[in-house]
C-alpha positions in Angstrom: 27.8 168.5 89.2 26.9 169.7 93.0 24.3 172.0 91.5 22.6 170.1 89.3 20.1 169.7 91.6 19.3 173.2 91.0 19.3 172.9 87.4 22.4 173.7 86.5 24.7 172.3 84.1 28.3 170.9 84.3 29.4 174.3 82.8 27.1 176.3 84.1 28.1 175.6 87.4 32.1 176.1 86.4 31.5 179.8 85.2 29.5 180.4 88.6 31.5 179.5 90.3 34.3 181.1 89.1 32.2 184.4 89.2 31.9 183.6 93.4 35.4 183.9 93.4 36.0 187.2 92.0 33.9 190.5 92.5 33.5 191.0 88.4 34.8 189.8 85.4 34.0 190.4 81.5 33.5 186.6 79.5 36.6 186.6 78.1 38.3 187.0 81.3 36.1 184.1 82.5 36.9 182.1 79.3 40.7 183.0 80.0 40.4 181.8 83.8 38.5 179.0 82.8 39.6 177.3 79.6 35.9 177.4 78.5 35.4 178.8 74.5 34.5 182.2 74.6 32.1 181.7 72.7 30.4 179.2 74.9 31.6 181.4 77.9 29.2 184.4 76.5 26.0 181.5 76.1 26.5 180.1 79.0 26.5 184.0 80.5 23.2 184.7 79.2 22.0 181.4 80.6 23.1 182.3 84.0 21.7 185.9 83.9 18.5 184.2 82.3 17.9 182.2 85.9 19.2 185.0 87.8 22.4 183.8 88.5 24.3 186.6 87.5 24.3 190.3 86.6 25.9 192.5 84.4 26.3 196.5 84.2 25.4 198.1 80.4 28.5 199.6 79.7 30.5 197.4 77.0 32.5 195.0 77.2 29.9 194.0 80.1 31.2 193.2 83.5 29.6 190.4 85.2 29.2 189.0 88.6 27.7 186.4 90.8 24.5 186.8 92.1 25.1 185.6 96.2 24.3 181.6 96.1 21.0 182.0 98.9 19.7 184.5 96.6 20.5 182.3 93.2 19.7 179.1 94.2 17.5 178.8 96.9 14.9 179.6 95.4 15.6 177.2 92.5 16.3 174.1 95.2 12.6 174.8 96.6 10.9 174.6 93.0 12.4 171.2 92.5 11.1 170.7 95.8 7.8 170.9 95.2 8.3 169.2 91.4 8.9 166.6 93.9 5.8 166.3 95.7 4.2 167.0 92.7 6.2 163.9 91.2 5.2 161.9 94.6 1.2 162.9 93.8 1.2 161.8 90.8 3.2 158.4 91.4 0.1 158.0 94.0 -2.5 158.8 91.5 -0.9 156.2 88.7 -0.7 153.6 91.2 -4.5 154.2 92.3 -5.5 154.3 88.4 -3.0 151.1 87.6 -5.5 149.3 91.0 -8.7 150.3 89.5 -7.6 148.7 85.8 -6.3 145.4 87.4 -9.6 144.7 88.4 -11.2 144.9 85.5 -8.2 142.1 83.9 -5.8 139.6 85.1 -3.0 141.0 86.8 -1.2 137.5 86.7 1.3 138.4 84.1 1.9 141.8 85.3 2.7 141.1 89.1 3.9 138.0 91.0 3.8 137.7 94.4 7.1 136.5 96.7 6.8 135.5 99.9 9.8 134.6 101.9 13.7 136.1 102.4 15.0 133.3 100.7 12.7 133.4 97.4 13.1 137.2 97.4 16.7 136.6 97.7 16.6 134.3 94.5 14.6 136.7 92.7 16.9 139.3 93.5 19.7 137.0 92.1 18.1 136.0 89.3 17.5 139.3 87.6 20.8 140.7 88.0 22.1 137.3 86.2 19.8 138.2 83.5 20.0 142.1 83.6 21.6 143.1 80.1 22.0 147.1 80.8 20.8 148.6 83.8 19.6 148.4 87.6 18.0 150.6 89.6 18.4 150.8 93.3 16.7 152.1 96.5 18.7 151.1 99.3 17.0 151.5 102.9 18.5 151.0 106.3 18.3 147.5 108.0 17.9 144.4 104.8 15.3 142.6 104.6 16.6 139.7 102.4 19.8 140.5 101.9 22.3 142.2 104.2 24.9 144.8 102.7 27.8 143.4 101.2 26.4 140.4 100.7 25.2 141.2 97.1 27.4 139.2 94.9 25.7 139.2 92.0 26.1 143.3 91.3 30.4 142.8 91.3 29.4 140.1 88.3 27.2 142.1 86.6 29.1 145.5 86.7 32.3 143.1 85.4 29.7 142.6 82.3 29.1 146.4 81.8 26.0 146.9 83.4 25.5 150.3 84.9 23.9 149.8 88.5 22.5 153.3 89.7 21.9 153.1 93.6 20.3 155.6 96.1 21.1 155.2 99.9 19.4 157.0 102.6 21.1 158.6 105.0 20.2 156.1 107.8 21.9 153.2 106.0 25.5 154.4 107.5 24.2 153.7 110.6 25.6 150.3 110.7 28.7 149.4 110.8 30.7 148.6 107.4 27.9 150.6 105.7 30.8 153.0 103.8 32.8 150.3 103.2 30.7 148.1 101.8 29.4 151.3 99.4 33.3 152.2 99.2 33.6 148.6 97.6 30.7 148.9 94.9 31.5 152.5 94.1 35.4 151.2 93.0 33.9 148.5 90.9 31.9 150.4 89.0 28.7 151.8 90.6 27.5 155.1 90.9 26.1 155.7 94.1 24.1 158.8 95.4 22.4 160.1 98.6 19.1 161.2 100.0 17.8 161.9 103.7 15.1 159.5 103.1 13.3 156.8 101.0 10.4 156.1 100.8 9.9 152.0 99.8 13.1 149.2 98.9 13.1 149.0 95.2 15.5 147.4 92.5 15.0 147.4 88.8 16.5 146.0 85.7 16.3 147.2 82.3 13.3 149.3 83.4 11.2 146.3 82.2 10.6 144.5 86.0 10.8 145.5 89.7 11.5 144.0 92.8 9.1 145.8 95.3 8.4 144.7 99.1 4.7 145.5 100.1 5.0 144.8 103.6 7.6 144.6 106.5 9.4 141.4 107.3 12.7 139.9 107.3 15.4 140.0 110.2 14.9 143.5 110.5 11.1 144.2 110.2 8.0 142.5 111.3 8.5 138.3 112.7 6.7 137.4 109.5 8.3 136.1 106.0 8.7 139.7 103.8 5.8 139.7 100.9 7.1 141.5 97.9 5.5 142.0 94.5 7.7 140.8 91.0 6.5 143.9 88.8 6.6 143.6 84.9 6.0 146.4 81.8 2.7 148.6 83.5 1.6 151.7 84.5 3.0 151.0 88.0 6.2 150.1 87.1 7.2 153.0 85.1 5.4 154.9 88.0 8.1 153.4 90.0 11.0 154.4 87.8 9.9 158.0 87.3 9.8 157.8 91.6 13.6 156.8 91.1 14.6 159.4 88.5 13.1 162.0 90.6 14.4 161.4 93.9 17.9 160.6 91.7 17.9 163.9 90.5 18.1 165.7 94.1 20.6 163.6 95.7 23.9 163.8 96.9 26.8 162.0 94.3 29.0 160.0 96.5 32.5 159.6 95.4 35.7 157.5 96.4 39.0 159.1 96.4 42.3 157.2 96.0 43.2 157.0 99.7 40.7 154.7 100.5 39.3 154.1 104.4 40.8 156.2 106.6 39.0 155.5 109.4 40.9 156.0 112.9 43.6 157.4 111.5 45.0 160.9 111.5 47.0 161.7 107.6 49.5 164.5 107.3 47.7 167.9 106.1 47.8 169.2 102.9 48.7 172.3 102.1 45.1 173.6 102.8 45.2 172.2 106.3 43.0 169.1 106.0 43.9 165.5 106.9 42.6 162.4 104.9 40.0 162.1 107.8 38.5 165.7 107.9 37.9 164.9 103.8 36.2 162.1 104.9 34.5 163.7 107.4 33.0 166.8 105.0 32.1 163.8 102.3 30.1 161.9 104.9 28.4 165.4 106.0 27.6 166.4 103.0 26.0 163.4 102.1 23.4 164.1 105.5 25.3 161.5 107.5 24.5 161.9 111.4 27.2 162.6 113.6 26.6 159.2 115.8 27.1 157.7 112.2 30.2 160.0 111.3 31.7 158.7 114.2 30.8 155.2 113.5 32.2 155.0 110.1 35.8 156.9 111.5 36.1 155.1 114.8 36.1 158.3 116.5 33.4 159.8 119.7 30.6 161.9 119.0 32.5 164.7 120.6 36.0 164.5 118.9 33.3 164.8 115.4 31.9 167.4 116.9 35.3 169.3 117.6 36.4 168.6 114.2 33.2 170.2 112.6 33.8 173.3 114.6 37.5 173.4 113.7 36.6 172.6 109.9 33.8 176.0 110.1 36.4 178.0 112.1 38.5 177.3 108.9 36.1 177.8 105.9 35.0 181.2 107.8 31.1 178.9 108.6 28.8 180.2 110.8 26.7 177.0 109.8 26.9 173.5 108.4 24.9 174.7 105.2 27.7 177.0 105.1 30.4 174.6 105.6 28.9 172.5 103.1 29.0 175.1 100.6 32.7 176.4 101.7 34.1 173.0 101.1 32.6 172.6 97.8 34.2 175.7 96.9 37.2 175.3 97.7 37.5 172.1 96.4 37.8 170.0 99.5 35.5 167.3 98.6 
């Protein structure tokens, strides 16, 4: 669902997208082309042409087209933009309001302290042994208790059926085995999605505690021990899972195909003149990946990325990378 960030559903998108491909079509041409029930075909229609994603002339049987996407869906991108600083306000304002009751009571049973990398990393442990359903990730670049890949306890617990949600920033596939380490958790079960930015480290399980560090420390931060806080059931910690489900909602689904790591290596092309790497390449774009990072992660320069962005716009008919983006979503080369 590459639109659902624009509130669009799984079908909804399928039906526009269809409609981008052709200049008009009545619904049951759509349901014909599409396999969708006509009758959801003419529902999901009106939804469309509801949020102005389509039009339609008067004359029966009505003949529908695409509205262009910059038109349909920028505009709809921006309002969940500013849901989310509206989301980020008011995260701020329960946190203040959570302060101002905890010191009117003991906050002892509601937030433990943890200082040190080794008893955060035993925390850490500890409530993924005991998780029963789900946890709740923010993943920032550079660990501060526990470097990537090293998180044993997640392969046990997804072999038990928990369902481990994880958001990266883009600066985490900076370092080198980044993608493969996510490549790993993704084929055991994980579903992992991506975001230009984060704003804290974070882990939660079964929405009923939180693992939060308050201040920098660890190999990669400040010289001191990290200080985190061990959150239970409180204002602040379903504060800090609404923060997760919004900045969920906007991010980029990562996905592993069956070829695996292809880095340094040139496939043969398919028949739509990509190789194994320039797939790879659009996935890690997409995601918001830097260049210096793309090339990282494939073991190629800067400059042989660069020349195989250009090639890959020259292809899809881009002027821009917003427009490759959009080109290889299209056409299915993601």
């Amino acid at each position: 669902m590459a639109l659902a960030a624009a509130g669009v559903s799984e079908t909804e998108e399928a039906v526009y997208r269809h409609l981008v491909t052709t200049d008009r079509a009545t619904a049951d041409d759509v349901a014909k082309r599409t396999g969708i029930d006509p009758a959801e075909v003419r529902r999901v229609l009106g939804a469309l042409a509801a949020k102005g994603m389509v039009s339609h002339t008067d004359v029966l049987p009505r003949q529908f087209r695409a509205t262009p996407p910059d038109v349909a869906l920028m505009p709809r991108l921006k309002q969940n933009a500013d849901a989310l600083d509206l989301a980020r306000s008011e995260a701020a304002g329960l946190l203040q309001l959570y302060r101002d009751t905890m010191r009117r009571r003991d906050a002892s049973e509601l937030i433990e302290v943890i200082t040190g990398a080794e008893a955060l990393r035993l925390h850490l442990r500890q409530i993924q042994a005991g998780v029963q359903e789900e946890m709740l990730w923010f993943c920032k670049a550079q660990y501060v208790a526990m470097p990537s890949g090293s998180n044993d306890a997640e392969f046990e617990a997804l072999g038990r059926g928990v369902r481990y949600r994880v958001l990266y920033e883009k600066a985490f596939f900076d370092d080198a085995g980044a993608v493969d380490n996510v490549v790993a958790g993704v084929r055991a079960g994980e579903t992992a999605r991506a975001v230009p930015h984060l704003p804290l480290r974070l882990a939660v399980a079964d929405r009923a505690i939180a693992v939060c560090p308050l201040v920098p420390g660890g190999p990669h931060g400040s010289p001191d021990e990290p200080t985190a806080a061990l959150v239970r059931d409180s204002n602040l910690l379903a504060a800090l899972i609404a923060l997760f489900e919004r900045y969920w909602e906007d991010a980029v689904p990562l996905d592993v195909d069956g070829s695996g790591s292809v880095a340094g290596t040139d496939g043969v092309g398919g028949s739509d003149g990509l190789t194994p790497v320039d797939r790879r390449l659009l996935a890690l774009l997409v995601t918001g990946v830097t260049d210096k990072a793309v090339a990282t992660q494939l073991g190629l320069s800067r400059r042989t990325v660069q020349r195989r962005i250009q090639r890959l716009m020259e292809l899809a008919g881009a002027a821009t990378r917003m427009q490759l983006a959009w080109q290889a979503a299209r056409r299915g080369w993601l």
